[in-house]
C-alpha positions as CSV (number, residue, x, y, z in Angstrom):
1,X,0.0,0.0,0.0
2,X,3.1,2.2,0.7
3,X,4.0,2.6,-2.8
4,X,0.5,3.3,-4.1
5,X,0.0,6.2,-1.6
6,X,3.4,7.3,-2.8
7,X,2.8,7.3,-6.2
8,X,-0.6,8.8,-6.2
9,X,1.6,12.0,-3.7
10,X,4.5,12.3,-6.4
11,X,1.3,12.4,-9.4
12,X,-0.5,14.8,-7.2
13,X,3.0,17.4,-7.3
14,X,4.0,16.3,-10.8
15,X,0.8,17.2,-12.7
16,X,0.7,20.8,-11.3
17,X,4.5,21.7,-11.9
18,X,4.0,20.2,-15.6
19,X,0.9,22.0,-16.3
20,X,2.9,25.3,-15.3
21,X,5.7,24.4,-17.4
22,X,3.3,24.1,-20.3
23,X,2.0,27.5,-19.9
24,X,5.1,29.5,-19.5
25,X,6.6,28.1,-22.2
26,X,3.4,29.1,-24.1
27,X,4.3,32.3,-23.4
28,X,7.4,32.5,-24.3
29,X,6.9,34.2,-27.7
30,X,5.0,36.7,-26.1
31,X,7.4,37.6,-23.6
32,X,10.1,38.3,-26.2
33,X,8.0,40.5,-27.6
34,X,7.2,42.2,-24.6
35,X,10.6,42.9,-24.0
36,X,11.6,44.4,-27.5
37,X,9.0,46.4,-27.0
38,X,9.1,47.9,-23.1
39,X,13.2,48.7,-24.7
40,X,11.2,50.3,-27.2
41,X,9.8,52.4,-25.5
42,X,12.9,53.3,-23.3
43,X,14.8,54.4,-26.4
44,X,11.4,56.6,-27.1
45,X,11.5,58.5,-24.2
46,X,15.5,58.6,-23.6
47,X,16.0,59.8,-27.1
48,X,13.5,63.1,-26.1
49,X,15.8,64.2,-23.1
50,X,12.6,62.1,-20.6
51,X,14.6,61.2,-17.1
52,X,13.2,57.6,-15.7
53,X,12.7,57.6,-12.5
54,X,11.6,55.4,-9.7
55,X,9.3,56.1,-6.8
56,X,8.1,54.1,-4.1
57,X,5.5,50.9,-4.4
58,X,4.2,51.4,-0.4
59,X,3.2,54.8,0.7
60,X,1.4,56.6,3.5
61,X,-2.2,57.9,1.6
62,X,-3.1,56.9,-2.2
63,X,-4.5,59.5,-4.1
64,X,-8.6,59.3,-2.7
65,X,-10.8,58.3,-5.9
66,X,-13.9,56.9,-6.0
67,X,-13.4,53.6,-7.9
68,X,-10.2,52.4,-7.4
69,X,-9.0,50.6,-4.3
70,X,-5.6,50.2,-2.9
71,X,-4.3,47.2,-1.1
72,X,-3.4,47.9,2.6
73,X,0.7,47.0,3.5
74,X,0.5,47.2,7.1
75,X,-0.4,50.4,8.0
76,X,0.7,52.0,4.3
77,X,-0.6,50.5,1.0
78,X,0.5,49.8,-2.1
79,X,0.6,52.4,-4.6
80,X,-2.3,52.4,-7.3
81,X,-0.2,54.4,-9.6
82,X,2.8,56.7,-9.0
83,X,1.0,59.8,-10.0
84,X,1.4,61.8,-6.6
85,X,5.0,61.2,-5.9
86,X,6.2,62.0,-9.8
87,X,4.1,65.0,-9.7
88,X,6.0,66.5,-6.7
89,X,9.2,65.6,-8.5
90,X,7.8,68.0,-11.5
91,X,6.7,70.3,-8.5
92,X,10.5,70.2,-7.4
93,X,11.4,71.4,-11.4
94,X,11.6,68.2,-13.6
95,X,10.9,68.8,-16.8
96,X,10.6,65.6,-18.1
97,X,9.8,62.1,-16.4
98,X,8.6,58.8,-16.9
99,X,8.4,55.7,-15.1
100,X,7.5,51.8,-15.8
101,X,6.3,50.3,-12.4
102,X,3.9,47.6,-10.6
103,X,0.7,49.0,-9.7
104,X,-1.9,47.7,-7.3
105,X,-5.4,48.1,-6.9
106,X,-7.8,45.8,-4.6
107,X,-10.3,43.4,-6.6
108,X,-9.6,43.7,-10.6
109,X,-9.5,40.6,-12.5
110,X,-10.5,39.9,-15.8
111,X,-9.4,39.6,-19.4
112,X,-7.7,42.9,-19.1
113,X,-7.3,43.1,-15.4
114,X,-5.2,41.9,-13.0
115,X,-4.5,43.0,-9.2
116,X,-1.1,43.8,-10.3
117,X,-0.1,45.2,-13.5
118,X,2.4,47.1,-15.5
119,X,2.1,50.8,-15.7
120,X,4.0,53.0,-18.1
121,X,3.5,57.1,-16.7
122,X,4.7,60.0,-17.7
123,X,4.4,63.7,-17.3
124,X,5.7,66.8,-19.4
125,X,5.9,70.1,-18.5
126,X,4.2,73.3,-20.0
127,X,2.0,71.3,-22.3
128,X,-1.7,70.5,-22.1
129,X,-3.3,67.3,-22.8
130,X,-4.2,68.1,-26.7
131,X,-0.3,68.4,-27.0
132,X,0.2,65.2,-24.9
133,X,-2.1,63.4,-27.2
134,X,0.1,63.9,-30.0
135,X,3.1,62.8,-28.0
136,X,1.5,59.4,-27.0
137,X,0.7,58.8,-30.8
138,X,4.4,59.5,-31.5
139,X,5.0,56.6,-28.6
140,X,2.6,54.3,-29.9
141,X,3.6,54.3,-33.4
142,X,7.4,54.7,-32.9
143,X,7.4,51.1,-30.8
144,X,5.2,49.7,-34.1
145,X,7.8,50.8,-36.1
146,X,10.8,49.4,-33.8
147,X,8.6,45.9,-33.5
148,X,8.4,45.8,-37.5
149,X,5.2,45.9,-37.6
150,X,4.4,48.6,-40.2
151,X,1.2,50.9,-40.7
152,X,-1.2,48.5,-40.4
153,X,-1.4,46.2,-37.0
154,X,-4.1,43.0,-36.5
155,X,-5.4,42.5,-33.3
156,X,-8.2,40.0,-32.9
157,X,-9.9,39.9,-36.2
158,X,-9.4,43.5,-36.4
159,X,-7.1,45.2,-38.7
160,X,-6.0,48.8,-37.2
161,X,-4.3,51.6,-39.0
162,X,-1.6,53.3,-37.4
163,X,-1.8,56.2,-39.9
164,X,-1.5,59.5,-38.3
165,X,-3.5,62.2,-37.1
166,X,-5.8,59.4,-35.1
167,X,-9.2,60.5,-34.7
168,X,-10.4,62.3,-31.6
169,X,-13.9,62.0,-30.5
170,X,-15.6,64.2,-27.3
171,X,-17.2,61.7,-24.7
172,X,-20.4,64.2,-25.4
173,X,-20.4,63.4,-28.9
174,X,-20.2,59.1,-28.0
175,X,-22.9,59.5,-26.5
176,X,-24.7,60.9,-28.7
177,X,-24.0,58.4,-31.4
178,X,-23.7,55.0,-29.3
179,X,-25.7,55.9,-26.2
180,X,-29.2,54.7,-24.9
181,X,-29.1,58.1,-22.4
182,X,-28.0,61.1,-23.2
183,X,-25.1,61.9,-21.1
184,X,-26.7,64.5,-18.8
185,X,-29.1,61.3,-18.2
186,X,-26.5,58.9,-17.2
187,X,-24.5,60.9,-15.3
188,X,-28.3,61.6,-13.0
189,X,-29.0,58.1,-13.1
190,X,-25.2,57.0,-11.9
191,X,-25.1,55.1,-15.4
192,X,-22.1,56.9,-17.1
193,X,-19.2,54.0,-16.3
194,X,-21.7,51.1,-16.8
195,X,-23.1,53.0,-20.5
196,X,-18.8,53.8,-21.3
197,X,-18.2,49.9,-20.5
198,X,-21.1,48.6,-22.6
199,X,-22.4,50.6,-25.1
200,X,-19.2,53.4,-26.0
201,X,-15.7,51.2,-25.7
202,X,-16.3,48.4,-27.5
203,X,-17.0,51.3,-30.7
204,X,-13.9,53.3,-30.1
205,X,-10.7,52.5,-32.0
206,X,-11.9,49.9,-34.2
207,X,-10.8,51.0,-37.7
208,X,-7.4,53.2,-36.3
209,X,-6.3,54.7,-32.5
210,X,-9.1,56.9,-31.3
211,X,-8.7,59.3,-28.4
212,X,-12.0,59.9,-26.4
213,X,-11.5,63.1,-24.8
214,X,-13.3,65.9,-22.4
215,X,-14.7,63.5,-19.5
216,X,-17.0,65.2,-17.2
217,X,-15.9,66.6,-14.2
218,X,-17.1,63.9,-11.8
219,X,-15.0,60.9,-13.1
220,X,-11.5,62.3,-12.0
221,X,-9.9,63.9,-8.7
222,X,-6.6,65.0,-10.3
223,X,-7.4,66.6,-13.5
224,X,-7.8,70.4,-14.3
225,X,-11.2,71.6,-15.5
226,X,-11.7,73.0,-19.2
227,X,-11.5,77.1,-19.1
228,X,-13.6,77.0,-22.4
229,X,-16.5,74.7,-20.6
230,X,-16.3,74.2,-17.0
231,X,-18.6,71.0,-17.0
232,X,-15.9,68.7,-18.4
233,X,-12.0,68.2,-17.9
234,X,-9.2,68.3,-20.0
235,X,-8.6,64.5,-20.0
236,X,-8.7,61.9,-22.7
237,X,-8.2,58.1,-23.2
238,X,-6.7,55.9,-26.1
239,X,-8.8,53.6,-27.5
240,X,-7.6,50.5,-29.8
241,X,-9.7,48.0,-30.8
242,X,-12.1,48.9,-28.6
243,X,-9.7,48.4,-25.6
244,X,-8.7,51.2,-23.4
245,X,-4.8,51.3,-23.5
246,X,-4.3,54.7,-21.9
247,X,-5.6,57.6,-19.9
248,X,-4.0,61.2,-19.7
249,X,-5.0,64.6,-18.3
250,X,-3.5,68.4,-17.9
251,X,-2.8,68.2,-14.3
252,X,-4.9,70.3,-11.7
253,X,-2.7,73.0,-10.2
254,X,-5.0,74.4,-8.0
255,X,-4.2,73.5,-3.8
256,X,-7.6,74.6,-2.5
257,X,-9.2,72.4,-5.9
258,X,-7.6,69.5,-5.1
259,X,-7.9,69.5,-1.5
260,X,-12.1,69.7,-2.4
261,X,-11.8,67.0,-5.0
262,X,-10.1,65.0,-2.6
263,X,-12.5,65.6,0.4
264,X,-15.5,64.7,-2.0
265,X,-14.2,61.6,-3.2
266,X,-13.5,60.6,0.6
267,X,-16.9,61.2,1.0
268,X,-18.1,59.1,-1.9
269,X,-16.0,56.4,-0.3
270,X,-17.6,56.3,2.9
271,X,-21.1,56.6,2.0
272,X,-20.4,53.1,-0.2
273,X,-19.0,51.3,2.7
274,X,-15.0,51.5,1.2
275,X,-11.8,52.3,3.1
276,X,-11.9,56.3,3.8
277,X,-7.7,57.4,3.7
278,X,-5.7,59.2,5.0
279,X,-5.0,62.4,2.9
280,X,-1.5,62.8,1.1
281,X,-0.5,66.1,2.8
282,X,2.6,65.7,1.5
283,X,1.6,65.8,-2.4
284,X,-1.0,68.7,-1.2
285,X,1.7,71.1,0.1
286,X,3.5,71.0,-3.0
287,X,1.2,72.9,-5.2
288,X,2.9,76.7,-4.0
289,X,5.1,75.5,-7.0
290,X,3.3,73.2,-9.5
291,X,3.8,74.4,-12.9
292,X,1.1,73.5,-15.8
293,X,2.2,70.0,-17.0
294,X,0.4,67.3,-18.2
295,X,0.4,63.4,-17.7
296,X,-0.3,60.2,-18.7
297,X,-0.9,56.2,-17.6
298,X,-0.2,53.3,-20.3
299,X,-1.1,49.9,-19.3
300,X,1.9,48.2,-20.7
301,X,0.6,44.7,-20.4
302,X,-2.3,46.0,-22.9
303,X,-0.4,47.6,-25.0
304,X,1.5,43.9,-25.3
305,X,-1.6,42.2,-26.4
306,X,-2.4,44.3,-29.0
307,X,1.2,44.1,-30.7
308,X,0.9,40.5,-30.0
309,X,-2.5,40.0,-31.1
310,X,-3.4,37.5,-27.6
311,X,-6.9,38.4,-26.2
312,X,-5.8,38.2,-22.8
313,X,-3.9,40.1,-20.1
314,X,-2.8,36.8,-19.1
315,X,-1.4,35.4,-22.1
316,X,1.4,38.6,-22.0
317,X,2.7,38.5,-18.4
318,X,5.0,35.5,-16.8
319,X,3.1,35.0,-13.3
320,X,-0.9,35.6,-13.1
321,X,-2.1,35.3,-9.2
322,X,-3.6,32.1,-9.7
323,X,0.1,30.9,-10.5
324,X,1.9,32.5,-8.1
């Protein structure tokens, strides 16, 4: 009987170790890619004067937003994204700075989720987000190029132009074209992220790149309102393939505006039963010398499954959780 119950105990750690085997090495060819194309996007960035930078992964207070959770470490958390602590490093007279880091955030999993992700940021300044538009296309198209992979890319089923100037599209005028409420409607109703999810994303950058751009002033904490139209923000998002790859802003420079943002969001938080944190100070006394700059997050793992056409956030990164 001994050797059965041994066999059946070296089977039962056999099977699992193979099974891993099988998927890394499935993923090999993906990886590779991966890599040409995060030194891509070094060289991009290196060869425009950018300084990379690191900042720190556990810190004090996250930036307070409404939807996004941080995971506690202790009595810090994980960052969510390194947005607060490389905008007091353009406070401090940076002119240039980007980052590739881990980010964290409490309870996202899914094709194009994952509890922790890539996150390519970077901020610029004395430019406003139309400007920083153009700059991300520059990024997106100069890594094609350095991948090989022309003007045209294919990303499931999908064939996507690269071509320049991509399209820009106001998040007023989606709505008007692909959704069931009008966007005064949703935004009453508490409807705007599920109608953007279902009915708006899956339309944008189908055909070629698409920026979706002037959000309304409730969906962000850290983004400077439009002088032209107070009711929305100078903030945009890059669509391909119906896949949000990237989300960018002109930064709010304004102490007592961001303390208020901050304060509501906190309130938002507790009236839906979610951690309330502590507020950065530090990032808030900083804005006695924040210039205008603009800035921008780009999910890197996406970014890797459209340029190597795999549906899943899974298929481009070495350890998922349920492997780790």
């Amino acid at each position: 009987m001994i050797p059965v119950v041994d066999n059946i105990l070296q089977e039962s750690r056999v099977k699992p170790a193979m099974e891993e085997a099988l998927v890394l090495a499935r993923r090999r060819d993906a990886l590779w890619r991966r890599d040409r194309m995060i030194q891509a996007i070094r060289r991009f960035f290196s060869e425009r004067c950018y300084l990379e930078v690191e900042t720190p992964y556990r810190i004090p207070a996250p930036a307070p937003e409404s939807h996004i959770d941080a995971v506690a470490s202790g009595n810090w958390f994980l960052h969510t994204s390194p947005e607060l602590y490389m905008k007091r490093l353009i406070a401090a007279g940076y002119p240039k700075i980007f980052q590739i880091c881990k980010c964290f955030r409490e309870g996202e999993r899914g094709p194009y989720h994952l509890p922790e992700f890539t996150m390519l940021e970077w901020y610029h300044q004395g430019i406003d987000y139309r400007i920083l538009m153009e700059e991300c296309e520059e990024l997106v198209t100069s890594v094609a190029s350095d991948l090989g992979c022309g003007e045209v890319i294919h990303w499931q089923g999908k064939e996507i132009a690269l071509q320049g100037p991509w399209e820009m599209f106001s998040v007023r005028e989606a709505f008007e074209c692909y959704s069931p409420l009008s966007l005064t409607e949703s935004l009453k109703r508490e409807k705007f992220d599920e109608i953007m999810a279902c009915y708006i994303a899956p339309h944008m950058g189908k055909r070629r790149p698409q920026f979706l751009h002037d959000y309304p002033v409730y969906s962000s904490t850290l983004t400077r309102t439009k002088k032209e139209d107070p009711s929305v923000e100078e903030r945009f998002e890059l669509y391909i393939g119906g896949m949000e790859v990237a989300n960018g802003s002109s930064e709010l420079a304004d102490a007592d505006e961001q303390r208020l943002r901050f304060e509501m969001a906190q309130q938002f938080r507790r009236l839906h039963g979610k951690m309330v944190y502590p507020q950065p100070e530090r990032f808030l006394q900083v804005f006695l010398t924040m210039p205008e700059a603009s800035g921008i997050a780009l999910g890197v793992d996406r970014l890797a499954m459209i340029f190597t056409d795999l549906p899943a956030i899974d298929d481009v990164v070495t350890f998922t959780p349920e492997y780790i």
